[in-house]
MARKOLBA-132289 format. One record per residue: x, y, z of N, C-alpha, C, O in turn. Coordinates in steps of 0.1 Angstrom, whole numbers, plus 5000, padded with zeros to 4 digits. Each point is the difference from the previous one (the first is absolute). Last residue first. Layout:
<sites>
XYZXYZXYZXYZ
...
</sites>
This chain:
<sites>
511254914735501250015008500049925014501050005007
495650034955501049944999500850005008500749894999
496250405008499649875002501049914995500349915009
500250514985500450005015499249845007500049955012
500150244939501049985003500249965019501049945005
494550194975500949864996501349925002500249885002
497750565011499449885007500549874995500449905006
500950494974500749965015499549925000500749904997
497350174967501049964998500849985014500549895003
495550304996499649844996501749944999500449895005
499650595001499249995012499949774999500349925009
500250374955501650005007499449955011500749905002
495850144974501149894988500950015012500349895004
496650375005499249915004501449934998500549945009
500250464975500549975016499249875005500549965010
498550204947501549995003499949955012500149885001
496350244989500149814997501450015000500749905001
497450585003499949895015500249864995499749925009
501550404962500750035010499749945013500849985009
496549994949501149924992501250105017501150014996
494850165006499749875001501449914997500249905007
499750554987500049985011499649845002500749955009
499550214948501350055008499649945018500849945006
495650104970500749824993501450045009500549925008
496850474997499649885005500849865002500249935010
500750514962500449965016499749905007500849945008
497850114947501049905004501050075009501249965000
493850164995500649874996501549945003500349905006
498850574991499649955013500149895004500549975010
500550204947500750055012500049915008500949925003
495550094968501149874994501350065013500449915007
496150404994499649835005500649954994499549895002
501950534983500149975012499349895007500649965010
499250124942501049965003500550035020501049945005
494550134975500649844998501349995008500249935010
497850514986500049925012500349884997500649945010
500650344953501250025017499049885009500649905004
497650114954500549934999501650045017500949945007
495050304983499549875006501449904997500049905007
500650574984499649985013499649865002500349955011
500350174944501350005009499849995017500849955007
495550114965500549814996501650025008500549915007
497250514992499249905008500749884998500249935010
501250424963500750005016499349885011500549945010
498150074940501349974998500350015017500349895006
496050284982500349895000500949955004500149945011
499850474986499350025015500349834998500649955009
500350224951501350035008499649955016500949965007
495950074954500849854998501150065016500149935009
497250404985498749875006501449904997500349925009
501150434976500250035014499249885006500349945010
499550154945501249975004500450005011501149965003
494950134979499949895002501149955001500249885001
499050585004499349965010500549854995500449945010
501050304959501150015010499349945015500849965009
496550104948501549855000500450005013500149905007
496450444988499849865003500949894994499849885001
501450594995499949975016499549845000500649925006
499650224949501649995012499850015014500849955008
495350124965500549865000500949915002500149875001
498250595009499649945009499849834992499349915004
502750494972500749975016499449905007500849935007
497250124950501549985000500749985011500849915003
495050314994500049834997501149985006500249995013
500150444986499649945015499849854993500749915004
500550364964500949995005499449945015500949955006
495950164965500849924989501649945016500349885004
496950465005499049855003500949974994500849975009
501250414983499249975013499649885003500549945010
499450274945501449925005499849965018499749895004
496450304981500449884994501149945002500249885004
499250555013499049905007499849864995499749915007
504750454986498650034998499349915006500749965009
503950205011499249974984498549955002499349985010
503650255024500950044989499349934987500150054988
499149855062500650144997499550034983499050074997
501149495020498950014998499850164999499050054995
505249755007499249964989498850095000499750094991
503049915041500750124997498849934986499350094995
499849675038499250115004500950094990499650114999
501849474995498149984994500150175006499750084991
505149835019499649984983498350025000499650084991
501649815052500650144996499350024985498950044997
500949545019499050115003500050104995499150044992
503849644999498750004992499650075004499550084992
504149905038500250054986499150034990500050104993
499249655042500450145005500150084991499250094997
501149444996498650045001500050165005499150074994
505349775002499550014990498449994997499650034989
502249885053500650114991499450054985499450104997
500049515023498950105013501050134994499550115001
502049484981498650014994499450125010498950044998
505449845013500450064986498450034995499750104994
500549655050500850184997499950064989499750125000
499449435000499050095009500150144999499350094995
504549614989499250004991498550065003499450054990
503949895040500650124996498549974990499150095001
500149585027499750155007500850104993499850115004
500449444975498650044999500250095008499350094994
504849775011499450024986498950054996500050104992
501249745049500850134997499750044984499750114995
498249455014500150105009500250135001499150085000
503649574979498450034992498950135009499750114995
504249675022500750124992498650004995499350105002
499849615032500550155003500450104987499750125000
499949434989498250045005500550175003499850104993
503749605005499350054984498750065007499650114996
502549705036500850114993499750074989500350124997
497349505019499850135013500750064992499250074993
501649554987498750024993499450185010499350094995
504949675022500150024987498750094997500150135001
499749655036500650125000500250114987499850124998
498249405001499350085001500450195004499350104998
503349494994499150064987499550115006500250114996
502149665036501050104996498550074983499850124995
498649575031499950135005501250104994500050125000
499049484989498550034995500550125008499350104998
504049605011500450074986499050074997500250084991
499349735053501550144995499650044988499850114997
497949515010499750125008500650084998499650104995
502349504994498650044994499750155005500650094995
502449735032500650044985499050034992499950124997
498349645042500350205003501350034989500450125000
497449484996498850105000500650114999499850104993
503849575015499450004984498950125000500250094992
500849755052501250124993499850034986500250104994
497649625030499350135006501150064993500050124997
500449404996498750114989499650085006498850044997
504549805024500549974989498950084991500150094992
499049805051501250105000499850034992499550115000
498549515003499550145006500650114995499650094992
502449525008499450004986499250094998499750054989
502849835052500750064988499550074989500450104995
497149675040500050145005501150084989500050114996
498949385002499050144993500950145004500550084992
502149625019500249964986498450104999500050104992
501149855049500750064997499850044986499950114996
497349555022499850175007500950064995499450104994
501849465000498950044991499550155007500550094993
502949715031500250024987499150064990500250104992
499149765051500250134998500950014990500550114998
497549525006498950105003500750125002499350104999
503049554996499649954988498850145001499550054990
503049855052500750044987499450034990500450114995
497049665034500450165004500850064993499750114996
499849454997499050064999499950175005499650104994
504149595013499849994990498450124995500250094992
500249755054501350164991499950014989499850124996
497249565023500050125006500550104992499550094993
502049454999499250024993499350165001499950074990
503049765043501050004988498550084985500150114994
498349735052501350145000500150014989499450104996
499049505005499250105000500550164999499950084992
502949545014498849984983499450105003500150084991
501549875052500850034993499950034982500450094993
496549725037500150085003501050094990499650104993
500149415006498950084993499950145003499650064991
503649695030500550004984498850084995500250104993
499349835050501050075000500250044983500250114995
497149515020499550165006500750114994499450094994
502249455005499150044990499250174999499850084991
503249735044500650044984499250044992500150104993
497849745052500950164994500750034994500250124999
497949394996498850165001500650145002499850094992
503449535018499550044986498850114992499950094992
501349805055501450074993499350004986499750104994
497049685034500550115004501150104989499850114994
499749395004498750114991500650175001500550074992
502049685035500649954984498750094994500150114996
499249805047501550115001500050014982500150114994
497349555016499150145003501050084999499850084991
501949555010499249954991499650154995500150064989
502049825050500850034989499250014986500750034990
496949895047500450155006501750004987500650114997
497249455001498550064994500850135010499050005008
503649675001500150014985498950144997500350094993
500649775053501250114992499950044986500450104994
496449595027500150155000500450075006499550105006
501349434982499050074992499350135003499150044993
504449735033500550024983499150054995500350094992
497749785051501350124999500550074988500150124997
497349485009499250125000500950135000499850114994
</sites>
C-alpha cells in the first residue's frame, strides 16, 4: 500500500509539472501573438495617418495654385479698375464739355439746328450711359469673384490646421512605439 501511494503523489507531481508547462507554453503563444498584433495595428494607423498626410498636402498644392490664379486674376481685375475710374473721368469731362457746347449752341443758332444737335447729344449720352451700365458689370463680377477667393483662404487654413494635429497624432504613435520596443 505504501508503493502505491508514492506511485499515485509521483504520478500527480508528474500531471502537476506538466499542466504547468502546458500552461506556461500557451501563455507565452499568447504574449507573442498579443505583440505581433499590436505591432501589425500600429503599423496600419501609421500607414493611414501617412496617406492622410499625403492627400492634405496634394489639396493644399491644389489650393495654392487656384489661389496663386486667383491673385493673378485680382491684379488684373485692379488695373481694369483704375482703368474704368480714369475712363469715368474722361466721360464726366467731356459730358461738361457737351454741356458747355448745347448752352453756347442753343446762343447762337437757330431752333432747327438746335433739335438737330440735342438728338445727337442725347444719343452720345445714351452710349456713354450704356458704357457705364457694362463698367458697374464688369465691378460686380469682380466683387463676387474676391468673396470666392476668401472662402477657398479659409478652407485651407482649415486643412492647414488639420494636416498640424495628425502630425503630432503620427510623432506621439511613433514614441509609443518606439518605447514599447524598448
Amino acid at each position: 500500500q505504501l508503493q502505491r501511494q508514492r506511485q499515485q503523489r509521483q504520478q500527480q507531481r508528474r500531471q502537476q509539472l506538466q499542466q504547468q508547462r502546458q500552461q506556461q507554453l500557451q501563455q507565452r503563444r499568447q504574449q507573442l501573438r498579443q505583440q505581433r498584433q499590436q505591432q501589425l495595428q500600429q503599423q496600419l494607423q501609421q500607414q493611414q495617418l501617412q496617406q492622410q498626410l499625403l492627400q492634405q498636402q496634394r489639396q493644399q498644392r491644389r489650393q495654392q495654385l487656384r489661389q496663386q490664379r486667383q491673385q493673378q486674376q485680382q491684379r488684373q481685375q485692379r488695373q481694369q479698375q483704375l482703368r474704368q475710374q480714369r475712363q469715368q473721368r474722361q466721360q464726366r469731362q467731356q459730358q461738361l464739355r457737351q454741356q458747355q457746347l448745347q448752352q453756347q449752341q442753343l446762343q447762337q443758332q437757330p431752333q432747327q439746328q438746335r433739335q438737330q444737335q440735342q438728338r445727337q447729344q442725347q444719343q452720345r449720352q445714351q452710349r456713354q450711359q450704356q458704357q457705364l451700365q457694362q463698367r458697374q458689370q464688369q465691378q460686380r463680377q469682380q466683387q463676387q469673384q474676391q468673396r470666392q477667393q476668401r472662402q477657398q483662404q479659409l478652407r485651407q487654413q482649415q486643412l492647414q490646421q488639420q494636416q498640424r494635429e495628425q502630425r503630432q497624432l503620427q510623432r506621439q504613435q511613433q514614441l509609443g512605439v518606439k518605447n514599447y520596443h524598448v
